[in-house]
Each structure stands twice: as structure tokens, then as C-alpha cells.
PyMOL Python script that loads the backbone (N, CA, C, O; Angstrom):
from pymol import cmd

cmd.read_pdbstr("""\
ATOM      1  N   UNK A   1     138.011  92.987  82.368  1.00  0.00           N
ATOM      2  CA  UNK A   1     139.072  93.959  82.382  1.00  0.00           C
ATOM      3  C   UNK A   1     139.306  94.493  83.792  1.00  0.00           C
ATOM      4  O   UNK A   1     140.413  94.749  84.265  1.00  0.00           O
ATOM      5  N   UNK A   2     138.252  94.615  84.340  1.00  0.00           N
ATOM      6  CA  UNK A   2     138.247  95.198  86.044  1.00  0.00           C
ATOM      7  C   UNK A   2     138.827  93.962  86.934  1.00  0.00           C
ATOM      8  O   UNK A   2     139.349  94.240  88.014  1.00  0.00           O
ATOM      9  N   UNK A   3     138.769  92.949  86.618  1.00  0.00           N
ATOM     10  CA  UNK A   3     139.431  91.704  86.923  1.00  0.00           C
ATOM     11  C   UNK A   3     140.879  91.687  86.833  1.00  0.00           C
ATOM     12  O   UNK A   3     141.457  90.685  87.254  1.00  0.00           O
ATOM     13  N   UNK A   4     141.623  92.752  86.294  1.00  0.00           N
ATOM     14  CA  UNK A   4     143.320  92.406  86.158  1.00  0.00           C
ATOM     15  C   UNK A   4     143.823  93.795  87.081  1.00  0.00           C
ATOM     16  O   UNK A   4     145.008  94.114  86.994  1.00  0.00           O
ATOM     17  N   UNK A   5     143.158  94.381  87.714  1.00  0.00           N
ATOM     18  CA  UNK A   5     143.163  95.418  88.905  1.00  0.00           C
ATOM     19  C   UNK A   5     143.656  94.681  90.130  1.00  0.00           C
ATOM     20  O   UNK A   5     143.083  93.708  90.621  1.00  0.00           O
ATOM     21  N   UNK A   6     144.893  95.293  90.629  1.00  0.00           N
ATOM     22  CA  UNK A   6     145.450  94.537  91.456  1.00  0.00           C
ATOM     23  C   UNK A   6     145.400  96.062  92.582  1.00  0.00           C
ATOM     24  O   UNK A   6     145.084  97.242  92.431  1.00  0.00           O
ATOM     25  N   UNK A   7     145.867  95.276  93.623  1.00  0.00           N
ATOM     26  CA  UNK A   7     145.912  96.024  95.052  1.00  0.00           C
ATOM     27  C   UNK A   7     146.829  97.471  94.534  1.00  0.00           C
ATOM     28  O   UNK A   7     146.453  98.632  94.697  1.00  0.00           O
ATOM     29  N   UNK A   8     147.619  97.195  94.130  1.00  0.00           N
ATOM     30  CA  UNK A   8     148.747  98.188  93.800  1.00  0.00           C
ATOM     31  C   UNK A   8     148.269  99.662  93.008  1.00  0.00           C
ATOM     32  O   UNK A   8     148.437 100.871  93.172  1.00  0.00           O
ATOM     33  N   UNK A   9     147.408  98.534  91.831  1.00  0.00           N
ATOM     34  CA  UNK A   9     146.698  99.775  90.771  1.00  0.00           C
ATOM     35  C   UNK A   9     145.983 100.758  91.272  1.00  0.00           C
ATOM     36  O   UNK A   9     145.956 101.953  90.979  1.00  0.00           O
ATOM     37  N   UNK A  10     145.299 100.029  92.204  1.00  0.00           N
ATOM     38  CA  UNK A  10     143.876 100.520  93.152  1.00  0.00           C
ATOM     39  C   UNK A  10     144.744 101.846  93.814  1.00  0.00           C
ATOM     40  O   UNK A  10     144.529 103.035  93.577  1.00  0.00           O
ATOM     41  N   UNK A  11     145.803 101.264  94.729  1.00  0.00           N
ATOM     42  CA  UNK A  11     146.545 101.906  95.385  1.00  0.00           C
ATOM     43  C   UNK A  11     146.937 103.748  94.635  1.00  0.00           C
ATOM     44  O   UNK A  11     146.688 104.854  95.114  1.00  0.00           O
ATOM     45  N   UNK A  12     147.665 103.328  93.240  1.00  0.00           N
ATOM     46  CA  UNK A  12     148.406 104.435  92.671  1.00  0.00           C
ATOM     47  C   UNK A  12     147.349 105.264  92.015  1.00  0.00           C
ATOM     48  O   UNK A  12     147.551 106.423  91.651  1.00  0.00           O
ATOM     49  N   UNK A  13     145.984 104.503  91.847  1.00  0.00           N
ATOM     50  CA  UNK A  13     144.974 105.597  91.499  1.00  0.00           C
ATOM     51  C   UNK A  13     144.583 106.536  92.520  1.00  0.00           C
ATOM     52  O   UNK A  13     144.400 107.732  92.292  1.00  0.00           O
ATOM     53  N   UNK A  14     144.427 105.861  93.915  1.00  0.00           N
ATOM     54  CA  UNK A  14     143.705 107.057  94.952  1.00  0.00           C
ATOM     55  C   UNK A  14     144.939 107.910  95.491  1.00  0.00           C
ATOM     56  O   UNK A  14     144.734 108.943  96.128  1.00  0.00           O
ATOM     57  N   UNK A  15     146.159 107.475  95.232  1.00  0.00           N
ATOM     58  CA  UNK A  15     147.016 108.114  95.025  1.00  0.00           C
ATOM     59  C   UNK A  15     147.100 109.505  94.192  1.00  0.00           C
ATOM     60  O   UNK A  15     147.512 110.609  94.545  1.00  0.00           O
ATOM     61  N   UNK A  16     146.659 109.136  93.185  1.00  0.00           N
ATOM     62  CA  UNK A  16     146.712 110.313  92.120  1.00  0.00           C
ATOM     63  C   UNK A  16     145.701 111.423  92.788  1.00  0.00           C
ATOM     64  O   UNK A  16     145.863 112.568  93.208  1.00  0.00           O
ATOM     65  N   UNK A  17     144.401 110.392  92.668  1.00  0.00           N
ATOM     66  CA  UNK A  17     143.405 111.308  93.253  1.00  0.00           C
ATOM     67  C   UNK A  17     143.302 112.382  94.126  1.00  0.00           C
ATOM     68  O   UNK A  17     142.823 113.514  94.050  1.00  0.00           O
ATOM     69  N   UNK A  18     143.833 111.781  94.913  1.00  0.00           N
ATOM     70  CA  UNK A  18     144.292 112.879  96.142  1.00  0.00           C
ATOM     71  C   UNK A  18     145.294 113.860  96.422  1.00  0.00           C
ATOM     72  O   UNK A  18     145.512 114.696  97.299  1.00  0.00           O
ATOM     73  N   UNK A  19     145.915 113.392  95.185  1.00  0.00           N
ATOM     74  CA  UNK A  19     146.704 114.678  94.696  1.00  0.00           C
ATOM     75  C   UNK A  19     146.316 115.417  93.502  1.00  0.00           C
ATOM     76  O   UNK A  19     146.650 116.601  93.467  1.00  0.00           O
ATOM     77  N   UNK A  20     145.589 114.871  92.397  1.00  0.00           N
ATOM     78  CA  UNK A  20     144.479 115.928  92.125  1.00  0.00           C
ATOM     79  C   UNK A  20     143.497 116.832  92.727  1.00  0.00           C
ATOM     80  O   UNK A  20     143.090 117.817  92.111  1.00  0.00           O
ATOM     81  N   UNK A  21     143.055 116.501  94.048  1.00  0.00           N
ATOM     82  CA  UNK A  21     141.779 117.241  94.506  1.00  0.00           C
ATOM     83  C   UNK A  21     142.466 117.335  95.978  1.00  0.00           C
ATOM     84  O   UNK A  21     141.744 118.008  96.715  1.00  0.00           O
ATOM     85  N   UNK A  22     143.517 116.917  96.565  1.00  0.00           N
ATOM     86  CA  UNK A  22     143.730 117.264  97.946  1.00  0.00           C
ATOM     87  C   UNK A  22     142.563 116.488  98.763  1.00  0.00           C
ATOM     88  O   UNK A  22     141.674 115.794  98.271  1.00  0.00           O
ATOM     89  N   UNK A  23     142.793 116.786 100.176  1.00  0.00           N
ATOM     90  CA  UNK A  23     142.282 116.468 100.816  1.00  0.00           C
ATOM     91  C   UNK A  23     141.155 116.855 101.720  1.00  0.00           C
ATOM     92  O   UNK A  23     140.449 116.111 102.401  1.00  0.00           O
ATOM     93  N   UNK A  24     141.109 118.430 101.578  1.00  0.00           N
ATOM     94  CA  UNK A  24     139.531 119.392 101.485  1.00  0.00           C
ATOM     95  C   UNK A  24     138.933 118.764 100.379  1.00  0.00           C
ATOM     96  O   UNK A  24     137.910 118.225 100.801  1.00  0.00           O
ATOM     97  N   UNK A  25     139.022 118.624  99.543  1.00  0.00           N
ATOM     98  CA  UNK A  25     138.188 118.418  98.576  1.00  0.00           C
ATOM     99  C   UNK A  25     137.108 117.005  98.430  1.00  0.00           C
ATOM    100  O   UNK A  25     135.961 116.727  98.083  1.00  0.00           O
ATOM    101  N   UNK A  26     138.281 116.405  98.923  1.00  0.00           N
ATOM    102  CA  UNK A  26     137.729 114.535  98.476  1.00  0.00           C
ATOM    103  C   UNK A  26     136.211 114.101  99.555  1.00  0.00           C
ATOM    104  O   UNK A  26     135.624 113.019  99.538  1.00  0.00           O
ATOM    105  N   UNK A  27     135.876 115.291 100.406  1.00  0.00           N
ATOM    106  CA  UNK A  27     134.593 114.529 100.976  1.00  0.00           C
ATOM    107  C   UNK A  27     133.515 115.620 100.114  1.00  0.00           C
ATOM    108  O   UNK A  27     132.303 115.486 100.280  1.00  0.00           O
ATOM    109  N   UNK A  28     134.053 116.692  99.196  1.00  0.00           N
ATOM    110  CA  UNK A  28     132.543 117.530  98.542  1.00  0.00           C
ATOM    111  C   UNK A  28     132.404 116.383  96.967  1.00  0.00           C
ATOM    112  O   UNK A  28     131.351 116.242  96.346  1.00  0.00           O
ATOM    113  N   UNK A  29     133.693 115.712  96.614  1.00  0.00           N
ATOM    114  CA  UNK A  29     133.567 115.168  95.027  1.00  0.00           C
ATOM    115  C   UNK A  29     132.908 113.952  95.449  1.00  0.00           C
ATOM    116  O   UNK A  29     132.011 113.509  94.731  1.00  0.00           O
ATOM    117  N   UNK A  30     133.412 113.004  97.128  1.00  0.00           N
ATOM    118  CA  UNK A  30     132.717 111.885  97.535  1.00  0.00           C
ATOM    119  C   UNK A  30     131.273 112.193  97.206  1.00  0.00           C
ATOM    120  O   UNK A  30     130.801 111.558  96.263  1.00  0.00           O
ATOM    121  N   UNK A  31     130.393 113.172  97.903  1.00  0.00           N
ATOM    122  CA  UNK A  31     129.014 113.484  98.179  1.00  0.00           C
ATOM    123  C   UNK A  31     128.686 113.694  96.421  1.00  0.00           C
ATOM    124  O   UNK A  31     127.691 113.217  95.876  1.00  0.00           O
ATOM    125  N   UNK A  32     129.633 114.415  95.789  1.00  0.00           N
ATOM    126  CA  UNK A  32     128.416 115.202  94.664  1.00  0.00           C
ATOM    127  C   UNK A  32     128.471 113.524  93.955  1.00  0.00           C
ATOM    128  O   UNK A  32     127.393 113.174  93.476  1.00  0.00           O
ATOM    129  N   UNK A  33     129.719 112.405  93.851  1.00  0.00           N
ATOM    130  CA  UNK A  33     129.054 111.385  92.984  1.00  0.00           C
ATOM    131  C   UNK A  33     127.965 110.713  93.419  1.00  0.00           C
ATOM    132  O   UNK A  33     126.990 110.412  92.730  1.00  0.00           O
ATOM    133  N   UNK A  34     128.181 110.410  94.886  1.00  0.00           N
ATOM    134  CA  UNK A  34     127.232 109.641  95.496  1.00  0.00           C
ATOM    135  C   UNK A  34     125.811 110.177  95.045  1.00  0.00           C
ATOM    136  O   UNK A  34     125.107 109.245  94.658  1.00  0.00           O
ATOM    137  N   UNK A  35     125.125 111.535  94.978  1.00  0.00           N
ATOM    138  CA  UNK A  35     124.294 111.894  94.477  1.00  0.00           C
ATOM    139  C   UNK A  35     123.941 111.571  93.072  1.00  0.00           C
ATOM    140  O   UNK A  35     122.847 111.122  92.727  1.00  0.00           O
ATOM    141  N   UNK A  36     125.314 111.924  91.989  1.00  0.00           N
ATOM    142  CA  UNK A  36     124.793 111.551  90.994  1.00  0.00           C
ATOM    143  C   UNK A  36     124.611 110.067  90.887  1.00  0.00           C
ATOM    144  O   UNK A  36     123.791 109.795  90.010  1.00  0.00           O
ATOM    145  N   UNK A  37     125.001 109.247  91.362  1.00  0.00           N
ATOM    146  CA  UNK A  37     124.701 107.861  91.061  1.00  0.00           C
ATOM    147  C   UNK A  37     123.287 107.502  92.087  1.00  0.00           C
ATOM    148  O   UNK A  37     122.723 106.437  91.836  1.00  0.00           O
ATOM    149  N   UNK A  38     122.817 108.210  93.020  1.00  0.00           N
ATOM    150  CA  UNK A  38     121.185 107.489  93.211  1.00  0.00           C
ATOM    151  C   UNK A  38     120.378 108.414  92.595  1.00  0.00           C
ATOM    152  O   UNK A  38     119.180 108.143  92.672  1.00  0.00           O
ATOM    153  N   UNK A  39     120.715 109.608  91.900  1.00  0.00           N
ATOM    154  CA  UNK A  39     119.805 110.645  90.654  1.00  0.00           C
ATOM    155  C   UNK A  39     119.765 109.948  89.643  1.00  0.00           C
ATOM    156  O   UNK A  39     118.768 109.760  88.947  1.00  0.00           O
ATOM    157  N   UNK A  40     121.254 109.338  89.414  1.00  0.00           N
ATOM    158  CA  UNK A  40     120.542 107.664  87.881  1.00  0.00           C
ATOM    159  C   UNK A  40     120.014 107.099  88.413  1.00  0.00           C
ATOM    160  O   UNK A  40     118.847 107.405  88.168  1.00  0.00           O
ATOM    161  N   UNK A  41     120.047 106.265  89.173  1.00  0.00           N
ATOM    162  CA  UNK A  41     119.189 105.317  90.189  1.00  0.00           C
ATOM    163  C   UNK A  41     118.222 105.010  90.328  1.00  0.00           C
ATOM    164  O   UNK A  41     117.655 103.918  90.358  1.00  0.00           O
ATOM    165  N   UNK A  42     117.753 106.672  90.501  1.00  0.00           N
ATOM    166  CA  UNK A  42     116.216 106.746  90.525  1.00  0.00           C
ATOM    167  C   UNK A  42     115.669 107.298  89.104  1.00  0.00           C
ATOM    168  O   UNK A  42     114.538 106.904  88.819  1.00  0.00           O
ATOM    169  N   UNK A  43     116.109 107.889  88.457  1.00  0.00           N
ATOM    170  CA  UNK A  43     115.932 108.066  86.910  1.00  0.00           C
ATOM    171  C   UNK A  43     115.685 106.670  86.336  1.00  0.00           C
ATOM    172  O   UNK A  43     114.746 106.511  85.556  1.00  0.00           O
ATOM    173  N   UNK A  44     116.439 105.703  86.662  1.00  0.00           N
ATOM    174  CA  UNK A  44     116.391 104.388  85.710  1.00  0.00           C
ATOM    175  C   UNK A  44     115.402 103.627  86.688  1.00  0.00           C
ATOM    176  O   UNK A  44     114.841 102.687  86.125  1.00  0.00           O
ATOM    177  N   UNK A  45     115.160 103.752  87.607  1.00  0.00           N
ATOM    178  CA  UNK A  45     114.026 102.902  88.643  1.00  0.00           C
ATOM    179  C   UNK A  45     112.531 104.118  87.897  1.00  0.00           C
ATOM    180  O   UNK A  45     111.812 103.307  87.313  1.00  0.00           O
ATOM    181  N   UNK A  46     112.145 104.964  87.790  1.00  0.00           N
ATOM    182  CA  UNK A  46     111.389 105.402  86.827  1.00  0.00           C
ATOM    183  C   UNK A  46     110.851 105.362  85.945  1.00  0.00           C
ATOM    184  O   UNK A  46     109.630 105.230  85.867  1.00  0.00           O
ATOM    185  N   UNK A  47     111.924 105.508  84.690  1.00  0.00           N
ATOM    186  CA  UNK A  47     111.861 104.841  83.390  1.00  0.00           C
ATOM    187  C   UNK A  47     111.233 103.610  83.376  1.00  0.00           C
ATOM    188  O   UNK A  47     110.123 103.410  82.882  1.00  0.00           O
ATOM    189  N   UNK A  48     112.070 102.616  84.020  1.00  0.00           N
ATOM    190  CA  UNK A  48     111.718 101.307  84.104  1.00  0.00           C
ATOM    191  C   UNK A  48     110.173 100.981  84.696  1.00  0.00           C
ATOM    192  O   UNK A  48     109.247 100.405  84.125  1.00  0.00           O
ATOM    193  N   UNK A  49     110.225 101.478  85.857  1.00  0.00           N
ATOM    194  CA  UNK A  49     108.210 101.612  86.195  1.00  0.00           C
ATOM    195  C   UNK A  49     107.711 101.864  85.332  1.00  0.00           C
ATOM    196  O   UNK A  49     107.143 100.813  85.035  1.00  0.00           O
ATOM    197  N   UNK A  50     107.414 102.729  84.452  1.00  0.00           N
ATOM    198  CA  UNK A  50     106.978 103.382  83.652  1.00  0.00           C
ATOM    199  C   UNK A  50     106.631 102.934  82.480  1.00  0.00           C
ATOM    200  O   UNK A  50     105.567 103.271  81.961  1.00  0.00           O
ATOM    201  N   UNK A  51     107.654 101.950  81.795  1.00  0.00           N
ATOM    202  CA  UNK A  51     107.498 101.620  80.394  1.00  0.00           C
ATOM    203  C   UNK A  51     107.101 100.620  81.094  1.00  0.00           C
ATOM    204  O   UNK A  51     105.946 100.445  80.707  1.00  0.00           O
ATOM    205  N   UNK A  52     107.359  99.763  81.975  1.00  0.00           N
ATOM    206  CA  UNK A  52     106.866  98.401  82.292  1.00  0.00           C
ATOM    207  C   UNK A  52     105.287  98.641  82.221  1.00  0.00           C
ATOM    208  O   UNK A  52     104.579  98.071  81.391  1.00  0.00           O
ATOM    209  N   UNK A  53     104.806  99.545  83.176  1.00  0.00           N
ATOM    210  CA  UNK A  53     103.424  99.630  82.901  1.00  0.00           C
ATOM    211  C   UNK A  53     102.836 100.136  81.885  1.00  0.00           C
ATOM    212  O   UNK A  53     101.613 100.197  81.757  1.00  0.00           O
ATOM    213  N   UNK A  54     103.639 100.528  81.105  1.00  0.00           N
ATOM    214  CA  UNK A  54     102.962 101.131  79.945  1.00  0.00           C
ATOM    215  C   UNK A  54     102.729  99.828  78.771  1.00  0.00           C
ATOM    216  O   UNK A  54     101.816  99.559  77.990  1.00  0.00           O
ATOM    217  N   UNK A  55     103.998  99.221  79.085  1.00  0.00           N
ATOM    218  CA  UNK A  55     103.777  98.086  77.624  1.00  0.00           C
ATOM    219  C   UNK A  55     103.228  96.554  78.491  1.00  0.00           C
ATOM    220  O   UNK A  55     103.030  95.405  78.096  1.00  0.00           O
ATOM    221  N   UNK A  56     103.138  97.097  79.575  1.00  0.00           N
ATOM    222  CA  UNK A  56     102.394  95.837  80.293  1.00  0.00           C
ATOM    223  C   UNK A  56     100.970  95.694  80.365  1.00  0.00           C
ATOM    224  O   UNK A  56     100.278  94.749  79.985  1.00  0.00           O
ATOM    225  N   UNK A  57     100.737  96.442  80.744  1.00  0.00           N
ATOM    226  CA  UNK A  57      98.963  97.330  80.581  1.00  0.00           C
ATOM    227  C   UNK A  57      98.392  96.870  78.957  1.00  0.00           C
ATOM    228  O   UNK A  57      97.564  96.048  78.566  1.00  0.00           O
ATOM    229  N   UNK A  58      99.264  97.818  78.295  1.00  0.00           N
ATOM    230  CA  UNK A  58      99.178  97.350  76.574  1.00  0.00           C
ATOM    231  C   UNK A  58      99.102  95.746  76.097  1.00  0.00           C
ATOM    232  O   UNK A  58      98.080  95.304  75.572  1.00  0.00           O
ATOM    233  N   UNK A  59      99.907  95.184  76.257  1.00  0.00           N
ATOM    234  CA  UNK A  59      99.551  93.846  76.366  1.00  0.00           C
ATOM    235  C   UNK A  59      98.891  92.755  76.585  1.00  0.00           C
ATOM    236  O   UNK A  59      98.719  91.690  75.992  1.00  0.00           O
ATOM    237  N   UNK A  60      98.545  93.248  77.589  1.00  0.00           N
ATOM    238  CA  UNK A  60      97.604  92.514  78.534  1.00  0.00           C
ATOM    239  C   UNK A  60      96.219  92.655  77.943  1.00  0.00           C
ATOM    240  O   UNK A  60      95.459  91.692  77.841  1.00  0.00           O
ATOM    241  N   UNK A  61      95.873  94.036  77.507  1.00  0.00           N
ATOM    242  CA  UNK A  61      94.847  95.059  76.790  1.00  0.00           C
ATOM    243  C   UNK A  61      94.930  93.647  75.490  1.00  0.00           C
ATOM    244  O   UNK A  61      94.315  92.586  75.592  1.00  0.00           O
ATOM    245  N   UNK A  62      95.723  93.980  74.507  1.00  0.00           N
ATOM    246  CA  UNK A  62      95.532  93.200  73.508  1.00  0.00           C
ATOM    247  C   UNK A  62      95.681  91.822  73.315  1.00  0.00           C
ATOM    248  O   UNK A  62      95.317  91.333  72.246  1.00  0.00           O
ATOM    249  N   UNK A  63      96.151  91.146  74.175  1.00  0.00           N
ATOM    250  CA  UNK A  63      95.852  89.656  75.180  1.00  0.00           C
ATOM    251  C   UNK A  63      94.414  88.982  75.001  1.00  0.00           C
ATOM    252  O   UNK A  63      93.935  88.034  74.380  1.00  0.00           O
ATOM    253  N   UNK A  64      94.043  89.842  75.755  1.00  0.00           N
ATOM    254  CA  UNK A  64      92.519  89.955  75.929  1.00  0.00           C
ATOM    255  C   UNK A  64      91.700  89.732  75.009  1.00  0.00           C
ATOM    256  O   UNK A  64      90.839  88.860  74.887  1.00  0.00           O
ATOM    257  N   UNK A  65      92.102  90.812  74.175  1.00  0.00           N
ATOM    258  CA  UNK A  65      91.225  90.869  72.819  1.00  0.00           C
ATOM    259  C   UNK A  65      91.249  90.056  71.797  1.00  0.00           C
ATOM    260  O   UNK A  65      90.239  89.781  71.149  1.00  0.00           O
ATOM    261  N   UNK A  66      92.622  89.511  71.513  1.00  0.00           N
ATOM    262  CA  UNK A  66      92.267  88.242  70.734  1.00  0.00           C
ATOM    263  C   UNK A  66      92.048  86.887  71.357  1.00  0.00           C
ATOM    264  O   UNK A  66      91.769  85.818  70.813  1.00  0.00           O
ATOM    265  N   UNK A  67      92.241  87.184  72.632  1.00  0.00           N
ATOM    266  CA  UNK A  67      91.325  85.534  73.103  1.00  0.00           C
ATOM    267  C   UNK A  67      90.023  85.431  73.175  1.00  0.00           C
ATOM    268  O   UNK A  67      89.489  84.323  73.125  1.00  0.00           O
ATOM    269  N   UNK A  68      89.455  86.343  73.278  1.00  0.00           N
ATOM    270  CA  UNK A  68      87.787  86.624  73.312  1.00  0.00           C
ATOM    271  C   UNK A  68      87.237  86.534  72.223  1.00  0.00           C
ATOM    272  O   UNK A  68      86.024  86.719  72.128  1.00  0.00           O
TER     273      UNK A  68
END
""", "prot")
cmd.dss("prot")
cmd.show_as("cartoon", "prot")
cmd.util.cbc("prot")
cmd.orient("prot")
């Protein structure tokens, strides 16, 4: 669907944008997404450590035990 986005579309959206929020505005909304997207980032780089070692550890644990 992001595939039928043409130069134009792109165009009339930051268009809008910037007339929603002006042009004071567009470097505090730039910063606050940029934040929220490496606060998921690192939320999901977390998670992911986390259960990996948790059900990896586990595994490995009961691996063990029935090969022995």
C-alpha cells in the first residue's frame, strides 16, 4: 500500500503538515517522535533480550535433562 505513494502524495501531506503545526512547531513534534520511536526501540530491544534469555536458558535447562 506504501508502494502506490507517489512524489506528489508525499508532497500534499507535508504540505498539510505544516500547515497544521506551522513552522515553530515542526522541529519540537520532529524531536518528541524521534524520541518516541528509539523509547520503542529500546523497549522492544529489552523485551526481546529478556524473553530470549529467559526461554533460552529454559531450554537449554530441559535439553539437558532429557539427554542425560
Amino acid at each position: 500500500m506504501l508502494q502506490n505513494f507517489g512524489i506528489w502524495q508525499i508532497a500534499l501531506i507535508l504540505v498539510i503538515v505544516l500547515l497544521l503545526f506551522g513552522v515553530g512547531k515542526l522541529p519540537q513534534v520532529g524531536k518528541g517522535m524521534g524520541q518516541a520511536i528509539n523509547e520503542f526501540k529500546s523497549a522492544i530491544d529489552v523485551k526481546g533480550k529478556k524473553s530470549d534469555s529467559d526461554t533460552g536458558d529454559k531450554d537449554d535447562d530441559n535439553d539437558d535433562a532429557k539427554s542425560s
